[in-house]
C-alpha positions in Angstrom: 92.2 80.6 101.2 89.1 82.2 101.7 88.4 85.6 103.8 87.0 85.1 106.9 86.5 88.2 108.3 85.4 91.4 106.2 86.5 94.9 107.8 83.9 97.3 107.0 84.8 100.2 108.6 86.0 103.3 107.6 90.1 104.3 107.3 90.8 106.3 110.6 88.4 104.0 112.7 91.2 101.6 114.3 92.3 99.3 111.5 95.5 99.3 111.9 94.8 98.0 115.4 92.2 95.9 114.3 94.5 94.2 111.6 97.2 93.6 114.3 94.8 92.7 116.8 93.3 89.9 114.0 96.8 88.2 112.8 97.7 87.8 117.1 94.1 86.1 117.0 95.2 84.0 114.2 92.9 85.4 111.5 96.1 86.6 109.4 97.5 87.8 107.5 95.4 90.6 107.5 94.9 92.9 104.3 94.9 97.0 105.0 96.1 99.7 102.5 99.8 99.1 103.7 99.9 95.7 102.0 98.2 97.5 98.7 101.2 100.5 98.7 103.9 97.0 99.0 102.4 95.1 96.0 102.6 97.0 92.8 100.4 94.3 91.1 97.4 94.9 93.7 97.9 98.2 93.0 97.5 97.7 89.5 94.2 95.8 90.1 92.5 98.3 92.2 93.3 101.0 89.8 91.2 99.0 87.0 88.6 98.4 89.4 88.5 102.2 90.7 88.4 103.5 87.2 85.5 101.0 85.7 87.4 97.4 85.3 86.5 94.1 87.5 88.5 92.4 89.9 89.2 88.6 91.0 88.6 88.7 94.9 89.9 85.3 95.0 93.3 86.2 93.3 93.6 89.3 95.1 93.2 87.8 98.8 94.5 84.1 98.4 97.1 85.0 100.5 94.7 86.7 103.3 92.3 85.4 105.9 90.9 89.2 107.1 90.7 92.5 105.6 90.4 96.1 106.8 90.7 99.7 105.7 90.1 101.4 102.8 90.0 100.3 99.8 88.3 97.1 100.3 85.7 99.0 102.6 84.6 100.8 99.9 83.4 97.2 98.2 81.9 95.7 101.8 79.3 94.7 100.0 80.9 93.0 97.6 83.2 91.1 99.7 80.2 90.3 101.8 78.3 89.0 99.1 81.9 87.2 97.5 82.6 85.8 100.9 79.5 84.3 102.0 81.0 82.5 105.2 82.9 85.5 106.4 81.9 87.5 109.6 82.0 91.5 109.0 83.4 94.0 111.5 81.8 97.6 111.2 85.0 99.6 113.3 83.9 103.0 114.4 84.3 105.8 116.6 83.1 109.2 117.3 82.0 110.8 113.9 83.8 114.1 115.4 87.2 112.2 115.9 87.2 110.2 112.9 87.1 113.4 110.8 89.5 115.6 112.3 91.4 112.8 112.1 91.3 112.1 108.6 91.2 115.5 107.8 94.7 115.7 110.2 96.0 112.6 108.4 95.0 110.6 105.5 93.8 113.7 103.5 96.3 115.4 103.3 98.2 112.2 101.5 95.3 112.0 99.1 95.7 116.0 98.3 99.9 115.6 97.2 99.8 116.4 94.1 100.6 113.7 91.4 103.6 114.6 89.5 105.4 112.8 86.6 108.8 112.3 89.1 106.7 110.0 91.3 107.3 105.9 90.4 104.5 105.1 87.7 103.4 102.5 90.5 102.7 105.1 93.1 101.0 107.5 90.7 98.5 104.9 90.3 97.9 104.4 93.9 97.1 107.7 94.6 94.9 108.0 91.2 93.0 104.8 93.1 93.2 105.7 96.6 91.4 109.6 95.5 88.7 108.4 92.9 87.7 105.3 95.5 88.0 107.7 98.7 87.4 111.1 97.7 85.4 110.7 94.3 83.7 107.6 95.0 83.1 107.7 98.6 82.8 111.3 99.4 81.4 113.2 96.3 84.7 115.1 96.1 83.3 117.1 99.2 85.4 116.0 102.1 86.3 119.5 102.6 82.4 120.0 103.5 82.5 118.6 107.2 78.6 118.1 107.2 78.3 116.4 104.2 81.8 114.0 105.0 80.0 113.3 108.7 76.8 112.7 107.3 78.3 110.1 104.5 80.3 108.0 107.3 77.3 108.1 109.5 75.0 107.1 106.8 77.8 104.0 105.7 77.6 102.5 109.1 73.7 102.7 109.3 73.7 100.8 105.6 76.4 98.1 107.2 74.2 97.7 110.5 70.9 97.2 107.9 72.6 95.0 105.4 74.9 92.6 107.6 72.3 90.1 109.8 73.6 90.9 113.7 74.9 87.2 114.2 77.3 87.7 111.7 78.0 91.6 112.4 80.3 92.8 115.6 79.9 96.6 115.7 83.4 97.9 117.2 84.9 100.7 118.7 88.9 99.8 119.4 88.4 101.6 123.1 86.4 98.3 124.2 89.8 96.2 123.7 89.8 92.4 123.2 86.6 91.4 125.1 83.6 91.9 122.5 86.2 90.6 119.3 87.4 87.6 120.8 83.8 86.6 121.8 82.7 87.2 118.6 85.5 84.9 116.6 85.6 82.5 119.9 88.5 82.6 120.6 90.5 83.3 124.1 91.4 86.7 125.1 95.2 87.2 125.1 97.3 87.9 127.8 98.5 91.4 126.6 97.1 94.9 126.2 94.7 95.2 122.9 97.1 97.5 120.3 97.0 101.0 119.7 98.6 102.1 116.4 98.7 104.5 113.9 98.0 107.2 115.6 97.7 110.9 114.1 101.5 111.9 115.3 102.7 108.8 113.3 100.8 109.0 110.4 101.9 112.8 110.0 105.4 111.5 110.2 104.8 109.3 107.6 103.1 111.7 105.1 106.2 114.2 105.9 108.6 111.3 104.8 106.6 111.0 101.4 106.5 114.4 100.6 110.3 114.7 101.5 110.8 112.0 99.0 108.7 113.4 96.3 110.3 116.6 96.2 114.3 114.4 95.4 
């Protein structure tokens, strides 16, 4: 199958929501980081692609009809230009929020350090996740809040230039089902928009991984 909707936002903008909010709207299954961590050989791929290699979109998604998150965000223009009949979805939200909340959460994954006792499997993903997120994306200056701010304001400016507005929906998760249903046309469902992944849960999660590591 081929994508039909390209996430383009940021990690830490609502994609978690925006991935459940996409498979209840029948554009699923929905590809996000969590599916990359589960498949050792996706893993494997975006590790050759981080470090210099190519990639087969096709292979990698023919199980998908949406992606979000990082690291396919990273390549929105390549999935853009891959999946010509998809629609994109830049998801935002306040530049001041999304970093303290990276900062709170998703960095301090990317900063455990990478040790021979972790599975050769999750060495690689974080070897991916830090040269496309950090290295790549960031400069190795996410510690710099300026310069981290300026780079995520800066990605959604190229998005909004790049991506005609017909086929664009700019999105902040706060405005709930209205604006994403009417751009997919489809109906709105009869429940409350989700909220996940927020910070307290994400900590949680990082303490778990770090207890792990250190068995």
């Amino acid at each position: 199958m081929a994508l039909k909707v390209v996430g383009a936002g940021f990690g830490r903008t609502g994609t978690l929501s925006l991935k459940n909010a996409l498979e209840k709207l029948g554009f699923g299954p929905c590809y996000h980081m969590f599916e990359v961590i589960e498949r050792p050989d996706h893993i494997q791929m975006w590790h050759r692609l981080a470090f210099g290699g190519s990639i087969d979109w096709d292979l990698l998604f023919k199980d998908f009809n949406s992606v979000v998150d990082w690291p396919a965000a990273r390549y929105w223009r390549e999935l853009a230009e891959h999946f010509p009949d998809a629609r994109v979805i830049l998801s935002l939200r306040d530049p001041e929020a999304w970093y303290r909340s990276v900062t709170e959460t998703i960095y301090q994954g990317l900063r455990m350090p990478v040790t021979d006792r972790l599975p050769p499997s999750r060495r690689r993903q974080m070897e991916m996740a830090r040269k496309i997120v950090l290295e790549d994306t960031f400069d190795g200056r996410f510690e710099d809040k300026a310069h981290a701010i300026e780079v995520y304001n800066r990605h959604n400016q190229q998005v909004q230039r790049a991506i005609p507005s017909p086929r664009l929906l700019v999105f902040d998760a706060k405005q709930g089902w209205e604006p994403l249903c009417r751009f997919l046309g489809v109906a709105v469902p009869d429940e409350p928009f989700p909220h996940l992944n927020d910070t307290a849960s994400i900590q949680a999660r990082m303490k778990e991984m770090r207890t792990a590591q250190r068995k």
